[in-house]
C-alpha positions as CSV (number, residue, x, y, z in Angstrom):
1,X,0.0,0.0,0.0
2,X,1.2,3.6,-1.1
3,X,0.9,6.7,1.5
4,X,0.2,10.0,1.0
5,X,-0.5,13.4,2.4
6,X,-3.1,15.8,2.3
7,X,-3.1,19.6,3.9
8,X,-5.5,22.7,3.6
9,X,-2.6,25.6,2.8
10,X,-2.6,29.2,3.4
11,X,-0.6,31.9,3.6
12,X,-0.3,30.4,7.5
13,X,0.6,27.5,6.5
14,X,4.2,25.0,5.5
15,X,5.1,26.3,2.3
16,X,4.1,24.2,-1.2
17,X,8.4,23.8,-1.8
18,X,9.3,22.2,2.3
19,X,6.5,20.2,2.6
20,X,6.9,18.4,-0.7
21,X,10.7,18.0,-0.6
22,X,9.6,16.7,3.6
23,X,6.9,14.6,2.0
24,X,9.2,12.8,-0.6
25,X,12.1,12.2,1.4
26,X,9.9,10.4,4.3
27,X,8.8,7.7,1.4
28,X,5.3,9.3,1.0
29,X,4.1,9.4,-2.8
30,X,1.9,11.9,-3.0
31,X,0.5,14.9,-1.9
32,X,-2.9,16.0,-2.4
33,X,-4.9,19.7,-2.0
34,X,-8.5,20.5,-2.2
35,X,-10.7,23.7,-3.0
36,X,-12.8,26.0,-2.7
37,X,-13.3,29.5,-4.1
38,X,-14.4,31.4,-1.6
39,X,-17.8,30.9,0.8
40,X,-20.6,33.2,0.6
41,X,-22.0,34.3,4.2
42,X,-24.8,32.6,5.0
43,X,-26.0,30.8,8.2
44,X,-24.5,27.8,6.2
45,X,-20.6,28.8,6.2
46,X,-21.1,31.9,8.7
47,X,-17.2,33.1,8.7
48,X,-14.0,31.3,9.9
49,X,-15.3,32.3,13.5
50,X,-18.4,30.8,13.7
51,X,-19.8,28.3,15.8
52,X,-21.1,26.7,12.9
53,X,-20.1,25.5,9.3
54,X,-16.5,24.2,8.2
55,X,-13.4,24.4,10.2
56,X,-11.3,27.6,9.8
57,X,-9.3,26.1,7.5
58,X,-11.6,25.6,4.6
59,X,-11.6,29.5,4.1
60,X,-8.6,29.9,3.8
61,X,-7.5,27.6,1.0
62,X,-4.6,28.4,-1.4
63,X,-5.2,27.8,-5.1
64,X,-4.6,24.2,-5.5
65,X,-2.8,24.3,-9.1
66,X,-0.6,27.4,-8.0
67,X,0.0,25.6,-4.9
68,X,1.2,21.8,-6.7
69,X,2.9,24.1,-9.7
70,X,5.5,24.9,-6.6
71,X,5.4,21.7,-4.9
72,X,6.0,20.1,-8.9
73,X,9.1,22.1,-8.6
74,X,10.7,21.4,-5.6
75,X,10.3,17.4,-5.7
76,X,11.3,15.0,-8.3
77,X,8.9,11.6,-7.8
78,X,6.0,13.2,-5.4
79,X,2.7,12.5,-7.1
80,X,0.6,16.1,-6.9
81,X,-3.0,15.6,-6.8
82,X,-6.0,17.6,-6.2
83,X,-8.5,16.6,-3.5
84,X,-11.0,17.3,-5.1
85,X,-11.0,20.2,-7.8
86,X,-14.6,21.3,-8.3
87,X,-15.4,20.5,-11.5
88,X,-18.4,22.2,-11.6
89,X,-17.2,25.6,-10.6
90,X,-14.6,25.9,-13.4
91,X,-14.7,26.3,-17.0
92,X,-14.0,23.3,-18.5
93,X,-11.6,24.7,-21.2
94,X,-9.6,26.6,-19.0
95,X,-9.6,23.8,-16.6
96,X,-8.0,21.2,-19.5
97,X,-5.3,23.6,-20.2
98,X,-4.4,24.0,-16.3
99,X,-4.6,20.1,-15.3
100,X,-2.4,19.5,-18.5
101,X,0.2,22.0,-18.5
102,X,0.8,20.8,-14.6
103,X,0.9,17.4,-16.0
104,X,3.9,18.2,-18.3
105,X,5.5,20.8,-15.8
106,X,5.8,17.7,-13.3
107,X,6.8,15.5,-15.6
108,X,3.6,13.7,-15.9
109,X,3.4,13.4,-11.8
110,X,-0.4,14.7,-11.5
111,X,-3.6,13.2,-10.1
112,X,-7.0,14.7,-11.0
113,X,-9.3,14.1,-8.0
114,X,-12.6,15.6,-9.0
115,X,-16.1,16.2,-6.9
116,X,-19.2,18.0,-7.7
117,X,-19.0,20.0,-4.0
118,X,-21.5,19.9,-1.7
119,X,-21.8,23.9,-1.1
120,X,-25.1,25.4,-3.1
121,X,-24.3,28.7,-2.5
122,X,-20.8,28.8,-3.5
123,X,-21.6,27.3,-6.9
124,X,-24.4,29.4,-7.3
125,X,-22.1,31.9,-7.4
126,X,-20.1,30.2,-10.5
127,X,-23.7,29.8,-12.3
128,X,-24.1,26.1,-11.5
129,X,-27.4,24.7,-9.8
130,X,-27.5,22.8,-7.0
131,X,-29.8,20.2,-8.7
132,X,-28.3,19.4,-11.8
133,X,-24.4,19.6,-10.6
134,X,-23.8,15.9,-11.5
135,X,-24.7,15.8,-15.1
136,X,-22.8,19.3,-15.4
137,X,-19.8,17.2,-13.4
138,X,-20.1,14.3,-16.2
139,X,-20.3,16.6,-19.3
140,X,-17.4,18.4,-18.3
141,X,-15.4,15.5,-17.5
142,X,-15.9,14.0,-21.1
143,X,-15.2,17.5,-22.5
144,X,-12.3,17.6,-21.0
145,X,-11.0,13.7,-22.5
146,X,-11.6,15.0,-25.6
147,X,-9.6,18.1,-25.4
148,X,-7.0,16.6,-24.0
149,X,-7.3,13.5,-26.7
150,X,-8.5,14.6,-30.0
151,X,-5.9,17.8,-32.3
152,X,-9.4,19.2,-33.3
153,X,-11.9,18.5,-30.0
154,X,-15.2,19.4,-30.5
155,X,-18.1,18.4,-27.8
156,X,-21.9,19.3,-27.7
157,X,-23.6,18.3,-24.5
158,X,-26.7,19.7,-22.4
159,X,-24.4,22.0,-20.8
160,X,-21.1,22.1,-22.2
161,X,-21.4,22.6,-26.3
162,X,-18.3,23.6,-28.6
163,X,-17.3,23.2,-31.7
164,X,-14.1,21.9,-33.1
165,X,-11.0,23.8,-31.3
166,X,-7.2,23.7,-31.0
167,X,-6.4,23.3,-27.5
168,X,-2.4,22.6,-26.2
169,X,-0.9,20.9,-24.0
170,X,-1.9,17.7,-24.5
171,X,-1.1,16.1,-21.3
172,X,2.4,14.2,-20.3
173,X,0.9,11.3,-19.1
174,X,-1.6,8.9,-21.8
175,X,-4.2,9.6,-22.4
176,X,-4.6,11.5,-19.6
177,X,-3.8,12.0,-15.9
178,X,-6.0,9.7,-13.7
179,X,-9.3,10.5,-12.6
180,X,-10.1,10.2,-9.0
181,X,-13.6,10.3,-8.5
182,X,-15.0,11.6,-4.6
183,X,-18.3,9.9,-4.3
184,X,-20.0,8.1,-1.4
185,X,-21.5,4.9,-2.0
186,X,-23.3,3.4,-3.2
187,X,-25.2,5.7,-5.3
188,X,-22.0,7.6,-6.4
189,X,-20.2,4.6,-7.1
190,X,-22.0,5.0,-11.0
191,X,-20.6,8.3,-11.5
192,X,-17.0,6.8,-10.2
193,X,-17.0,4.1,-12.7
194,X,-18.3,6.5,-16.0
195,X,-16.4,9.2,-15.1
196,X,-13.4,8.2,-13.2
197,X,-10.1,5.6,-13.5
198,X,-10.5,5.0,-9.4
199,X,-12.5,5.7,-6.1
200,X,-11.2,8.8,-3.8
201,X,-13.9,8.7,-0.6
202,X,-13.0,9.9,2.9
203,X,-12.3,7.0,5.6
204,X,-14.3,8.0,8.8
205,X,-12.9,6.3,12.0
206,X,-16.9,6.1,13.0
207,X,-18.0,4.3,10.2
208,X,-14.8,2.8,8.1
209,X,-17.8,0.6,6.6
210,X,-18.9,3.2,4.0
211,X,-15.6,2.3,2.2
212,X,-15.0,-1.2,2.5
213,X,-18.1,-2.7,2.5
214,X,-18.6,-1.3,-1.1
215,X,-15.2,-2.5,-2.6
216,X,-17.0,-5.9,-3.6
217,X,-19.5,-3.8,-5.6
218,X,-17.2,-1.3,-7.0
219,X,-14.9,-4.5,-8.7
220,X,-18.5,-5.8,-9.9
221,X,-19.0,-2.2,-11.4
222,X,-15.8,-1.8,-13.0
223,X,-16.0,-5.5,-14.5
224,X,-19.3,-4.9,-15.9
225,X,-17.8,-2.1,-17.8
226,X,-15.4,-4.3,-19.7
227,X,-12.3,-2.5,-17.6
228,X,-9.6,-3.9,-15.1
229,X,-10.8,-4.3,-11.9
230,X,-7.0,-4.5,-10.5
231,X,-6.2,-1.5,-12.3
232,X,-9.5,0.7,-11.0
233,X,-7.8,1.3,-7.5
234,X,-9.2,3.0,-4.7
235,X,-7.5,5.8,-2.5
236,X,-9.1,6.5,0.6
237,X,-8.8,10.6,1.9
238,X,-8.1,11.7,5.6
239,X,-7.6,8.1,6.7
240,X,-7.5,8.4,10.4
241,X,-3.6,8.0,11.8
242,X,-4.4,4.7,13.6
243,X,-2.6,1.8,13.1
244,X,-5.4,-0.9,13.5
245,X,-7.3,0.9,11.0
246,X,-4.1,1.6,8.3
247,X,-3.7,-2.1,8.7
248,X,-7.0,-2.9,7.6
249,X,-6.7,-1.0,4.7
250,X,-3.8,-3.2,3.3
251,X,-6.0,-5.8,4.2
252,X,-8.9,-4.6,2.0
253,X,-6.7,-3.9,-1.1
254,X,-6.2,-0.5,-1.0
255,X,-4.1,1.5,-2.4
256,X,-3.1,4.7,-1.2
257,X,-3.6,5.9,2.4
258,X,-4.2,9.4,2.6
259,X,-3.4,10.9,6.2
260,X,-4.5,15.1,6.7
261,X,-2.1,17.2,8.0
262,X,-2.9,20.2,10.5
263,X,-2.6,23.5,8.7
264,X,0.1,24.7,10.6
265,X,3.6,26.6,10.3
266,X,6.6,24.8,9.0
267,X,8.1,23.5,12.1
268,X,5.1,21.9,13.8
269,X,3.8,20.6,10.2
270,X,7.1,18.6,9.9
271,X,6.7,17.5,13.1
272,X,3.7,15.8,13.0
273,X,4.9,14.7,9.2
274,X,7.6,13.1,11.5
275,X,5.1,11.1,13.4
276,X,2.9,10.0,10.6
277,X,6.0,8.8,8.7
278,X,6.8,6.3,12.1
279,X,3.5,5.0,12.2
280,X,3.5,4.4,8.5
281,X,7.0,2.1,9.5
282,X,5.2,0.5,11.9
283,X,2.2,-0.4,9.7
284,X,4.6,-1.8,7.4
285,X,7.1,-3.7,10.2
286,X,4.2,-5.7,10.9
């Protein structure tokens, strides 16, 4: 089983350049960063000082591309994911041309994780409804393949319609970074099986059931589509730092670990870097 590293960054935070050189030479392949825009005010996401909504640290989210551009450049063999880019809140044009020309500035190192967000306001904000964010999330997708497939890509959808355009890079790696689909099963594991090339859901210590008693399923899914179940892996985000639990993971055949780090300054983020990368040792001493 592979490990990686997931953090919420601002301008408080460990810098994109130390934490991925850190991350890479503690054996960890990957480092992953989600998003979000911004958060209108609402009773919903009242302000970073709230009593309610998300933690602090969801406001303050660097860009995720500018922030793996710099990690890209300070590491040589760090995989540089994004966990999860909302698809729906971004134009699908502009959005081939970023997840490519990061693709080929890393040397064909990144990992598209991709969710349709769960915020109403914020995307109403981008123009995107609430109700009909999925089919947006699936048109866009398949826009995308064939920009980054086809010299003259053309697509015509119910929501994303264009005729034949010239659209470069094409992306390093063939024929195109892997999609990792966020879903929660088991009605998203359709949508992770169309859309995706493997399964990205969070692992809750209080119910590590909503991952592993789907993985049966998901193989059925993937093998009914006429593709590899052994190559559709799954990845599971903010896996809980307990050993017991890691160790069930290799257990259940997955493949990537992903542990959250605090969003802290340099010092204290390496530290507890430190302590995830001994009970990763452990996990794999036996």
């Amino acid at each position: 089983m592979r490990y990686g590293l997931t953090v919420f960054p601002s301008d408080d935070t460990i810098g994109p350049a130390a934490l991925a050189r850190a991350a890479e030479a503690r054996g960890f392949d990957s480092l992953w960063v989600p998003e979000h825009s911004h958060f209108p005010v609402s009773p919903f996401t009242p302000g970073p000082d709230g009593d309610a909504g998300p933690p602090a640290m969801y406001y303050k989210i660097l860009d995720p591309f500018v922030f793996l551009a710099a990690a890209a450049q300070a590491s040589e063999s760090l995989l540089l994911g994004t966990s999860v880019c909302l698809v729906v809140q971004r134009d699908p044009i502009q959005l081939a041309k970023q997840v490519a020309s990061l693709d080929v500035l890393s040397g064909g190192r990144f990992q598209f994780g991709v969710g349709a967000g769960w915020h109403p306001l914020e995307m109403g904000n981008h123009g995107t409804a609430f109700d009909t964010r999925l089919a947006l999330m699936g048109e866009r997708i398949d826009a995308m393949k064939a920009i980054w497939t086809q010299e003259r890509a053309e697509y015509h959808g119910e929501f994303v319609n264009f005729d034949p355009l010239y659209a470069w890079p094409k992306p390093a790696q063939k024929p195109h970074p892997p999609i990792w689909m966020g879903a929660q099963a088991p009605t998203g594991l359709r949508r992770v099986v169309a859309y995706g090339d493997g399964w990205f859901p969070v692992l809750a210590e209080e119910n590590p059931g909503a991952v592993f008693d789907h993985l049966a399923a998901l193989r059925e899914r993937v093998e009914r589509a006429g593709r590899d179940p052994d190559a559709f892996e799954t990845s599971v985000y903010m896996c809980p730092p307990q050993a017991d639990l890691v160790r069930r993971c290799q257990d259940e055949g997955i493949a990537r670990a992903i542990f959250l780090l605090d969003p802290l300054p340099e010092s204290a983020c390496l530290e507890q870097l430190e302590r995830l990368a001994e009970l990763v040792g452990d996990v794999e001493a036996g």
